[in-house]
C-alpha positions, 0 to 999 in steps of 0.5 A, spaced: 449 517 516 449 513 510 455 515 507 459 513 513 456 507 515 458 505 508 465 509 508 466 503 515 464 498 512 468 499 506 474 500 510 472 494 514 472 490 508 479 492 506 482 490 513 479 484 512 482 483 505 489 485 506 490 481 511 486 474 507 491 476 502 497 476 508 495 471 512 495 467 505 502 469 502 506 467 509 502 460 509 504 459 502 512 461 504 511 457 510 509 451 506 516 453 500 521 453 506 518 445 509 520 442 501 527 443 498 524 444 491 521 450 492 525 452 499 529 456 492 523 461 492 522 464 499 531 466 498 528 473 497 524 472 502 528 471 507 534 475 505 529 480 506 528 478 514 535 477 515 535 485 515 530 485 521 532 480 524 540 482 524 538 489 527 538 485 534 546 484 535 547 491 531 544 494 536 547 490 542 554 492 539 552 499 539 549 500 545 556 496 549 560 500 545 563 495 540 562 500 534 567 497 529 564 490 529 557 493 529 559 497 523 562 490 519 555 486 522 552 493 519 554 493 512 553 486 511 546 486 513 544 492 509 547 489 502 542 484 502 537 490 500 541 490 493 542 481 493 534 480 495 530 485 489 537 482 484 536 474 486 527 475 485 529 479 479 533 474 476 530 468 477 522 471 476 520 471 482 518 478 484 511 478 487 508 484 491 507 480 497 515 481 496 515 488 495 510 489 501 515 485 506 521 489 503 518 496 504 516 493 511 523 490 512 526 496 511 521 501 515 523 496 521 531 496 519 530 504 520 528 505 527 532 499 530 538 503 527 535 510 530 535 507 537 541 506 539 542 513 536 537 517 540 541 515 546 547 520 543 543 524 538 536 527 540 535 530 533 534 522 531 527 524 535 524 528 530 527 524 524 522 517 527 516 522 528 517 523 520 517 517 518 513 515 522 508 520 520 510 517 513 509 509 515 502 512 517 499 514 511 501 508 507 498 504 511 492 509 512 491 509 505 492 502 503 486 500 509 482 505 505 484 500 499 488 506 495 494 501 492 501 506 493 507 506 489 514 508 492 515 517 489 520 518 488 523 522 493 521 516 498 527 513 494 531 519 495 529 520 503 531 513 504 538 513 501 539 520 506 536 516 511 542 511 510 547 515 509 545 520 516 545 514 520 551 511 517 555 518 519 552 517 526 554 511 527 562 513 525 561 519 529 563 514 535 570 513 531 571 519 526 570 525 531 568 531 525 563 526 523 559 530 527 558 536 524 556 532 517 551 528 521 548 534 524 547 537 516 545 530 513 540 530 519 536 537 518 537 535 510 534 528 511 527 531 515 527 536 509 526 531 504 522 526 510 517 531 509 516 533 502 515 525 502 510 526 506 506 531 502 508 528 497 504 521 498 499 525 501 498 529 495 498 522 491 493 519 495 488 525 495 488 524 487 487 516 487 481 518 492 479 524 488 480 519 482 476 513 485 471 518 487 470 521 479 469 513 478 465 511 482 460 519 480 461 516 473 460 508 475 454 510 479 451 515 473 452 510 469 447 505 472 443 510 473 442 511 466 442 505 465 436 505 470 431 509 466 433 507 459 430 500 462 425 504 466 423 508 459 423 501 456 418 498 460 414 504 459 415 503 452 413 496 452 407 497 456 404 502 452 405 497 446 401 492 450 395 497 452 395 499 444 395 492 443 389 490 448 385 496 445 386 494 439 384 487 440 377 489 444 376 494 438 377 487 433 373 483 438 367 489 439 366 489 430 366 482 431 361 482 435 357 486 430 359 483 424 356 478 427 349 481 429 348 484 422 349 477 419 344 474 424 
């Protein structure tokens, strides 16, 4: 009962920590964007939205049928995913604030571009639930206070992801797409959930990890408990010696003096 009580409240604490830290970080670029001389440092920043925020005239191009308009806005938006890490980069103003808008960005972008999809390719269904399902468990962890970086094959997810969504776009121009998309989409739920076990093992190590830590934390202060419980042992008994010893001196005293008498 103890230990989840403790479990809550830590996860509690987490929740209330992270979103201090967020809630901090947009202020602050809030307060850049009002100034023109650090307007510079919030670039990245807003390159980063710009691909959320552009998500909503592509998925109106789509859905009424202006495919190839929708295309350019596309390719547009989905360059500044190279421009934002490469400007931040160069001018040194990469932050994990930054990353975390980035990864959130992203993860937004990709379901904006499924829906329009879905209305030709139901397979697309079983491609957000898998991302979705990775969403959570980066967000669970990072509620539990578990720090995750990208794995590798969350990179290669992500370029499949790209690809298969581009392809289902083309099929509305270029008619045999269809097939490459229908193959890229099964490759990409492959490689959705091999991500997914991936973060999860890599989770389930931190928390194993953290939990050796804190045996080993915890032992520590035990140890540290009875060396100062054997220490003020030690030192009581030198007190009694010393006291004994005292009323020992005073008794011959008391003796010398009656022999002198």
């Amino acid at each position: 009962m103890k230990k989840g009580f403790n479990k809550e409240k830590n996860i509690n604490s987490n929740v209330k920590e992270n979103w201090l830290y967020y809630k901090k970080e947009i202020k602050n670029a809030l307060n850049d964007l009002r100034h023109k001389n650090t307007f510079y440092k919030q670039i990245p920043n807003l390159l980063t939205v710009s691909r959320v925020v552009g998500m909503i005239p592509v998925s109106i191009l789509m859905l009424t049928g202006n495919t190839i308009l929708g295309m350019v806005v596309l390719g547009l938006i989905l360059s500044t995913d190279f421009f934002d890490g490469k400007i931040a980069r160069k001018y040194g103003l990469v932050s994990k604030f930054g990353a975390d808008l980035d990864a959130v960005c992203d993860k937004i972008m990709a379901f904006l571009l499924m829906i329009p999809l879905l209305f030709m390719n139901l397979i697309l269904i079983f491609t957000m639930i898998l991302e979705g399902a990775i969403s959570f468990a980066n967000v669970k962890a990072r509620i539990n206070g578990i720090d995750t970086k990208t794995v590798f094959t969350g990179k290669v997810k992500t370029w499949f992801l790209s690809v298969t969504l581009l392809l289902g776009y083309l099929t509305k121009l270029v008619s045999y797409c269809h097939y490459a998309f229908m193959i890229l989409s099964a490759l990409t739920m492959l490689i959705q959930i091999k991500t997914y076990y991936d973060y999860v093992k890599l989770i389930s190590r931190k928390k194993a990890n953290e939990g050796a830590k804190k045996i080993e934390k915890e032992t520590d202060n035990e140890l540290e408990k009875v060396k100062r419980e054997d220490k003020i042992a030690e030192l009581k008994r030198e007190k009694e010696y010393l006291l004994s010893l005292d009323d020992t001196c005073n008794k011959e005293n008391v003796k010398v003096r009656k022999r002198k008498k």
